[in-house]
Phi, psi and omega in degrees: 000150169268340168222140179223130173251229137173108201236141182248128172234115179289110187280008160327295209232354162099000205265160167265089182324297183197122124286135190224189180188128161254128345305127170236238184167137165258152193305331182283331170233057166340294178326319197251013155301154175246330168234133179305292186350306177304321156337336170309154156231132210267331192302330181252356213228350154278061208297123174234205187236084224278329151114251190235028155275018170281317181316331187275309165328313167285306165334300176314295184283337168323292176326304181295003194252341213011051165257041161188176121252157180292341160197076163266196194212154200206158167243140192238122165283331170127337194214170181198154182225128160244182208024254170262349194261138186241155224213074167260195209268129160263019150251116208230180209036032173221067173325169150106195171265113191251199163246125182316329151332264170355294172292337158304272176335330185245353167081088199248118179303298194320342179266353191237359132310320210255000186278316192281353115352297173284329156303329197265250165245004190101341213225348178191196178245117209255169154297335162292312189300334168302312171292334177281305131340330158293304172327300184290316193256357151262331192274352163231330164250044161053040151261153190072356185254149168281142160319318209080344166307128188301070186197130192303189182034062146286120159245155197250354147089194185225139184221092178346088188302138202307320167306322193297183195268315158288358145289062171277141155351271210325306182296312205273004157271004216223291176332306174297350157220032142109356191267197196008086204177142166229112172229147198271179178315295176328308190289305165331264163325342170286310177300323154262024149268326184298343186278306202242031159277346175147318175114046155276109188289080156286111183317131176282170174203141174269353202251117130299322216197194184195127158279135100255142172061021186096011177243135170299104171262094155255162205336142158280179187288127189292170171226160180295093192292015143212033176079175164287110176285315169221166190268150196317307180307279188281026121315296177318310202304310175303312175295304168298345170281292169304313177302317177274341162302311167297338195273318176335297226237305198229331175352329187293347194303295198297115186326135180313152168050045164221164155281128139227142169220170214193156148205140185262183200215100189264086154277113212281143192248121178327159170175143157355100185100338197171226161226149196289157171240345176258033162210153156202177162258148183222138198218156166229134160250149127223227170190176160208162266115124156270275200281344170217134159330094166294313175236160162235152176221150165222140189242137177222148181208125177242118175225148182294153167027060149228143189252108173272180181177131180291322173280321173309320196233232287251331190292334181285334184297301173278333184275338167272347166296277197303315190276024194251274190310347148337290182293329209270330180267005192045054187285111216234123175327159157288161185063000000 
């Protein structure tokens, strides 16, 4: 890869655990970097199109909206059109009437279309359903927006809004599994700690504490700066989804007697015309926990003209991550 990132998050309290970036450069020998880039920090200062960890951002609001459940059912042909525009599966044969479950565990674009529907009359991606998708995923889970985390060069990406002319069906059916929307890591990983924290929103933060005069003050206890984004129940709803998706498919990785749950991400990269067929980004979200969500972590991997996949390059990344911390915050199994 050429870039790999990775951010640690408490979803309690909003605080930022760790963050890194590869290729980095040391501070002592500055000097001898060769690309400005590396000065970056790509987790607050790269805003991309983060791809299908998004789906649990739409899944959350279906729920809170209550226009899904996780098994509720849909019929999936593989592909969906909207307008003039056609929509498939990179996972293809698993036709028939499922469960949006189903469609989580296998990243079924089509199904998180028909979710962003169901926000709507059911039938199309309407102006309610756009608006109701904007609502949700800029106006409460902070996406497309800056954090505010106390750290220069924050960029805030973008997420069209439903009036403009270019918010349309196309973008906001594109949207509903993470593409055509630019959000940075942080704002992400900020936004899924409100989903499965109870559905409290913290503004992040990098600061413990404050000297004065040699004394340690530290921070006060944070509160949520935007209220309850979802209700406690479709937080639970979420949680349980990711938790079984994950259990489904890769869980054996993962230390005995804790909930982790997870969703990867294959992101397709804009170009002239379209989307590159020779790149992508590749992500893992999740979270861990014994009895409530202790970290939340999210992994990103980019290489110039390489096709990265999110369960293959990032989820192994994070699953060495998620049992490391395990054992470093000392989390005692359930039970």
């Amino acid at each position: 890869a050429d870039l790999v990132s990775a951010v640690v998050m408490d979803p309690r309290t909003g605080k930022v655990i760790a963050m890194a970036n590869t290729p980095s450069y040391d501070p002592a020998e500055y000097y001898k970097v060769t690309d400005a880039s590396h000065f970056n920090n790509a987790i607050i200062s790269k805003p991309f199109e983060p791809g299908s960890t998004v789906k649990t951002f739409t899944m959350s609001a279906a729920i809170d909206t209550n226009a899904a459940k996780a098994t509720d059912t849909f019929y999936n042909t593989d592909s969906i059109r909207i307008n003039d525009y056609v929509i498939g599966n990179a996972t293809k044969g698993r036709t028939g009437t499922i469960s949006f479950q189903t469609a989580m565990e296998w990243s079924l674009n089509t199904g998180f279309v028909t979710l962003g529907m169901r926000m709507g009359d059911g039938n199309s991606i309407n102006p309610k359903a756009r608006a109701t998708i904007y609502d949700y995923f800029h106006n409460k889970f902070g996406l497309g927006t800056a954090t505010g985390v106390e750290l220069a060069g924050e960029t805030g990406g973008r997420i069209v809004p439903p009036e403009q002319a270019d918010g349309n069906a196309v973008r906001y059916s594109n949207m509903t599994f993470g593409q055509g929307m630019d959000s940075t890591m942080l704002q992400v990983a900020t936004g899924f700690s409100s989903l499965v924290n109870g559905g409290d929103y913290y503004t992040p933060t990098v600061i413990a504490g404050t000297m004065n005069n040699g004394t340690y003050q530290p921070s006060v206890a944070p509160v949520p700066s935007r209220g309850a984004v979802i209700s406690p129940e479709t937080s639970r709803a979420i949680r349980a989804m990711m938790s079984e998706a994950r259990a489904s498919s890769i869980g054996s990785l993962d230390k005995k007697g804790y909930e982790i749950g997870g969703k990867t991400g294959t992101a397709q990269i804009p170009e002239a015309g379209g989307y590159s067929d020779s790149e992508t980004i590749a992500s893992y979200l999740g979270y861990g926990g014994a009895d409530t969500p202790e970290y939340v972590i999210m992994v990103s991997a980019y290489g110039q003209d390489k096709v990265f996949q999110g369960a293959r390059d990032a989820s192994p990344i994070f699953t060495d991550l998620s049992n490391w911390m395990l054992d470093y915050l000392k989390i005692q199994p359930k039970g």
